[in-house]
C-alpha positions in Angstrom: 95.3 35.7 46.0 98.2 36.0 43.7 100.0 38.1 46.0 99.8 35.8 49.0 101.5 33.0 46.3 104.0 35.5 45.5 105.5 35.7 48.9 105.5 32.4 49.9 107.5 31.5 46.8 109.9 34.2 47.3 110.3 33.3 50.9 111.0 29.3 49.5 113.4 30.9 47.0 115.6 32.4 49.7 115.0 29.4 52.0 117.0 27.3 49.5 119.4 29.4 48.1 120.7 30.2 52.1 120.3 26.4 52.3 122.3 25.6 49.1 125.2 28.0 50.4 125.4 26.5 53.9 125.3 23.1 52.6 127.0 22.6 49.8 130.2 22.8 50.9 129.8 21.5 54.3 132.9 19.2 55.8 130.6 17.2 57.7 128.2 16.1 55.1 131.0 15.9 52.7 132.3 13.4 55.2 128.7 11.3 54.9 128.3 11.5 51.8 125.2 14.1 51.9 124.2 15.5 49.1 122.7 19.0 48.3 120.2 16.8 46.4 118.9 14.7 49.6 118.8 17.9 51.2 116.7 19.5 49.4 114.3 16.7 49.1 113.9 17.4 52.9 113.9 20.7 52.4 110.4 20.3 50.0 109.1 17.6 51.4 109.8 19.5 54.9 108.3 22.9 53.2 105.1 21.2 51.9 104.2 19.7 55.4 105.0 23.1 57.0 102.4 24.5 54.6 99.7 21.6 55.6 100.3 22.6 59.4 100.6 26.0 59.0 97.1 26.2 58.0 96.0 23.5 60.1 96.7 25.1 63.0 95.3 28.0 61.7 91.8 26.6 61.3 92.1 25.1 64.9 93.2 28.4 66.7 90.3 30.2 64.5 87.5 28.1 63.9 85.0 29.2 61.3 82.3 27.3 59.6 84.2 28.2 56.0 87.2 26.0 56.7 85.1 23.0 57.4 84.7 22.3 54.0 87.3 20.9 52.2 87.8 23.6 50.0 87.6 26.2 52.5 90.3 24.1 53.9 92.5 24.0 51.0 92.1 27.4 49.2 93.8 29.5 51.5 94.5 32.1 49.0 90.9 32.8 49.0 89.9 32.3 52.4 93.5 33.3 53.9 95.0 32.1 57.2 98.3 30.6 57.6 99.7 30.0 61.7 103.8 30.6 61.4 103.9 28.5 64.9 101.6 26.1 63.5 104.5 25.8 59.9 107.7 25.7 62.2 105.8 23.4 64.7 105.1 20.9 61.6 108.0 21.5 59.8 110.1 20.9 62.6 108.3 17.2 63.6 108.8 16.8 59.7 112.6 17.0 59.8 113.0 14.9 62.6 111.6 12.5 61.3 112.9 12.8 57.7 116.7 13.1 59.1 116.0 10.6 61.4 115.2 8.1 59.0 117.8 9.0 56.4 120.8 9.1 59.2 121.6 12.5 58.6 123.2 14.3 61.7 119.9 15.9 63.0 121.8 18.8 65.0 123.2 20.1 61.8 120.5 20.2 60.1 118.2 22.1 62.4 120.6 24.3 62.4 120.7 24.7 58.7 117.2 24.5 58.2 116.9 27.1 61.1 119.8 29.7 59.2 117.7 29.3 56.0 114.3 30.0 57.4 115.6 33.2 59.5 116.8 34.4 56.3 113.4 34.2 54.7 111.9 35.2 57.6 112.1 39.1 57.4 111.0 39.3 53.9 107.5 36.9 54.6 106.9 39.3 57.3 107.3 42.5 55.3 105.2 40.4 52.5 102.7 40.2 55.5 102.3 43.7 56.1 101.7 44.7 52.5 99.2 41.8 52.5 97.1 42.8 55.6 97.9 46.4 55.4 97.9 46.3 59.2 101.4 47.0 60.3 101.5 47.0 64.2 103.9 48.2 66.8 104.4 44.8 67.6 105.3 43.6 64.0 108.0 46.4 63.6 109.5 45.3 66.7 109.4 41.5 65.8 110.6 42.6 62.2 113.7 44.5 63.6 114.4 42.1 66.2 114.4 39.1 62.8 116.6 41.4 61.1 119.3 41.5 64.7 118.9 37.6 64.5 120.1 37.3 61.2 123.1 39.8 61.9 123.7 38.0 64.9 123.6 34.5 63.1 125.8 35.4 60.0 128.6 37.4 62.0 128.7 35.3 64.6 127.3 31.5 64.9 127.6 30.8 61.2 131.1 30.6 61.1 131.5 29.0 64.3 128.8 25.7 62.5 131.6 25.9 60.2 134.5 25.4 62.3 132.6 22.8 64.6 133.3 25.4 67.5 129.7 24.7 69.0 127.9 22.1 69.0 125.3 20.7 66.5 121.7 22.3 67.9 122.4 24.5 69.4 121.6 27.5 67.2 118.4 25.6 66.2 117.8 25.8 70.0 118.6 29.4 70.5 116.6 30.4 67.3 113.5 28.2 68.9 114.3 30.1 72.3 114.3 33.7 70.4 111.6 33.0 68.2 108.8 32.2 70.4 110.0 35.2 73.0 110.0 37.5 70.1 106.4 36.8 69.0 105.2 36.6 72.7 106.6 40.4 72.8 104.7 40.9 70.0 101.3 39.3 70.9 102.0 41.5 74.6 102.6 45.2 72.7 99.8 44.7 70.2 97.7 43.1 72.8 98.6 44.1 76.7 96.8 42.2 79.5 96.8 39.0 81.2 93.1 38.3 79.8 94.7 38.4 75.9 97.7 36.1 77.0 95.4 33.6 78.4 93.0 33.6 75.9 95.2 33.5 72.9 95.8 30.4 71.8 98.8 30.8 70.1 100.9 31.9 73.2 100.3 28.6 74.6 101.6 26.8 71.9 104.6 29.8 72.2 105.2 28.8 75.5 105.5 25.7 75.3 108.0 25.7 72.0 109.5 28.1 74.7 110.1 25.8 77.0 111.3 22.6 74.7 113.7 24.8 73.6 115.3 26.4 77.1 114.9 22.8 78.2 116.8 21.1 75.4 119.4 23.6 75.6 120.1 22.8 79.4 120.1 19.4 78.7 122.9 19.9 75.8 124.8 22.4 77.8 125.5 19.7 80.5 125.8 16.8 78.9 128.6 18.5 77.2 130.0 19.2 80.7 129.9 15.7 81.9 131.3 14.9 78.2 134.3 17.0 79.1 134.9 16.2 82.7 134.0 19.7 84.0 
């Protein structure tokens, strides 16, 4: 039980100190007035729904007769279970909303949120495997394929948010995009067949953050070309 805790906080530890560092000193919400303060709000208020939803969805896509009870619901350090698609999927509807409503630029801060959670990512999934003690071919893959994402995102779009040299989104897109392929590789090594994919819940909730993502990409990749005339 106290181990499970353990992780989580660490993982919300690193969350916000990446967050901190990328938005602290950020031209564009120096420029409107956002504070590190009214981000972090989200950032909690974002995290505590993520938590709700995470083990929502996990009671959905595994239905047994202990989480029907309220404190089989709520305990999930005893009776664990916590859906990572299910948490992004919440805390993603969460933000939305929550930027939305406080008129920050939404763009920028998916991708913030997004740089933050990819570099907590690696160490909840490591957390994961010392928690289970069932590391899988398909976790080591997803696990070094994380770690190339966050090499990827820190050397090269990272600086490029900074500068404004892409647009707002778009590596919030990318890492939706990535994500869900990278579990769905996963889900396929551990779990090879056609009769797995369709019976697994999760994928089609994958496949279809899959898709949002590819298809909100498109759409921002040419509206940027009508934008410039091409």
């Amino acid at each position: 039980m106290q181990f499970i805790i353990f992780v989580l906080i660490l993982c919300l530890v690193l969350f916000l100190f990446r967050l901190y560092h990328l938005a602290s000193d950020d031209y564009v919400f120096i420029k409107k007035n956002i504070s590190v303060e009214q981000i972090f709000n989200a950032a909690i208020i974002c995290s505590l729904i993520a938590l709700l939803s995470a083990r929502f969805f996990y009671v959905i896509l595994n239905p047994l007769h202990i989480f029907l009870s309220p404190l089989g619901f709520l305990l999930f350090p005893y009776f664990p279970g916590l859906s990572l698609v299910g948490g992004i999927l919440g805390g993603a509807i969460a933000l939305f909303f929550y930027a939305r409503s406080r008129r920050f630029p939404i763009g920028r801060v998916f991708d913030f949120f997004s740089l933050s959670f990819l570099f907590s990512l690696p160490f909840g999934l490591v957390g994961y495997f010392l928690l289970s003690q069932n590391v899988t071919t398909g976790g080591i893959v997803s696990l070094v394929m994380y770690l190339v994402m966050l090499f990827s995102a820190n050397i090269y779009f990272y600086p490029k948010i900074g500068t404004l040299e892409i647009k707002d989104g778009t590596t919030s897109m990318l890492f939706l995009i990535f994500f869900s392929l990278i579990i769905l590789l996963s889900n396929a090594i551990d779990n090879p067949g056609s009769y797995y994919f369709i019976n697994h819940r999760e994928n089609i909730l994958l496949t279809g953050m899959l898709i949002v993502g590819i298809i909100l990409l498109f759409k921002q990749e040419m509206m940027g070309r009508i934008g410039s005339g091409r």
